[in-house]
C-alpha positions in Angstrom: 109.2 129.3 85.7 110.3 132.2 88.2 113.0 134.8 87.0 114.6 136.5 89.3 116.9 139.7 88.7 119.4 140.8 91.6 121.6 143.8 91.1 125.0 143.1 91.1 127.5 145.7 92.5 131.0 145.4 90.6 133.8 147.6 92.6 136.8 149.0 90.7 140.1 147.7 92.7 143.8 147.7 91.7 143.3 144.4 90.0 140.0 144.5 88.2 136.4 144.6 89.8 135.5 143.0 92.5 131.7 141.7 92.4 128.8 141.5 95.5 125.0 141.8 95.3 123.7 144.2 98.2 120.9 141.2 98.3 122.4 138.4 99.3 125.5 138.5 102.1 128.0 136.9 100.9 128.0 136.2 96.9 130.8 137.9 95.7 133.3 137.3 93.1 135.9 139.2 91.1 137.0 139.6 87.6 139.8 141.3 85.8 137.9 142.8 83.5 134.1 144.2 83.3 133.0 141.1 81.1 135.1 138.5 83.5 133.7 140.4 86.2 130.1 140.2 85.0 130.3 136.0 83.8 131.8 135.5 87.3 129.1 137.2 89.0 126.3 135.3 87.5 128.5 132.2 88.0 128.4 133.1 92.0 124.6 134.0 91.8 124.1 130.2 90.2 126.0 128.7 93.3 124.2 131.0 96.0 121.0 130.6 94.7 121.7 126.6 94.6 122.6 126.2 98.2 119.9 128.7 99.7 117.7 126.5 97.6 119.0 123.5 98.8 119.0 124.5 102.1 114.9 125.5 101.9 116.0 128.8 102.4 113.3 131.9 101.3 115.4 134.1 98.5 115.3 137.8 99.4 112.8 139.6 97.3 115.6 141.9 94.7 116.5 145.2 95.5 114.8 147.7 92.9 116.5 150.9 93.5 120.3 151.5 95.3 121.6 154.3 97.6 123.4 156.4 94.7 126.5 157.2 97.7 126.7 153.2 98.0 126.9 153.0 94.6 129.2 156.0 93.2 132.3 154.9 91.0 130.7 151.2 90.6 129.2 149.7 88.1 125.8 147.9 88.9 124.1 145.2 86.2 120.9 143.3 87.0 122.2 139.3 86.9 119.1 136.9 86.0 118.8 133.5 87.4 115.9 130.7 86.9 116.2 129.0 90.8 114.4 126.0 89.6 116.8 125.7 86.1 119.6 125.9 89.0 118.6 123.5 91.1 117.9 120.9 88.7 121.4 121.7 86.4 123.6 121.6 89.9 122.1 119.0 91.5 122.5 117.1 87.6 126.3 117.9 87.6 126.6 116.1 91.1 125.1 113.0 90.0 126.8 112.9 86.9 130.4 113.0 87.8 
């Protein structure tokens, strides 16, 4: 079973931290706090990793190393997700409801 481990860039703002991954346009989320911040951003991973995967779309290969000015003031945490184990739980959740 592949593991794959995106970096995940969470943003200090006003209201919390808001959450994308340089990787993949488009998954972002938010949370109030560091640990909201973090759940949420595996939770958007999950659903962005389900419909490129659903959609037979290749997943970037992860980023290994950031640009430090990108980066500075943010806090960046590597987010794991199983795209098979995703697949198989979202498309489960669908046909169970």
């Amino acid at each position: 079973m592949r593991k794959i481990t995106y970096l995940a860039v969470m943003e200090p703002t006003k209201d919390g931290y808001s959450v994308y991954y340089p990787d993949l346009p488009g998954c972002i989320s938010f949370g109030a706090t560091i640990d909201e911040a973090q759940k949420q951003a595996a939770e958007a991973l999950e659903l962005h990793v389900y419909g490129m995967v659903n959609d037979h779309e290749d997943l970037p290969a992860p980023s290994v190393d950031l640009k430090p000015d990108e980066i500075e003031g943010c806090v960046v945490s590597p987010i794991s997700v199983f795209p098979v184990i995703v697949k198989n739980e979202m498309d489960n959740r669908i046909f169970s409801t």
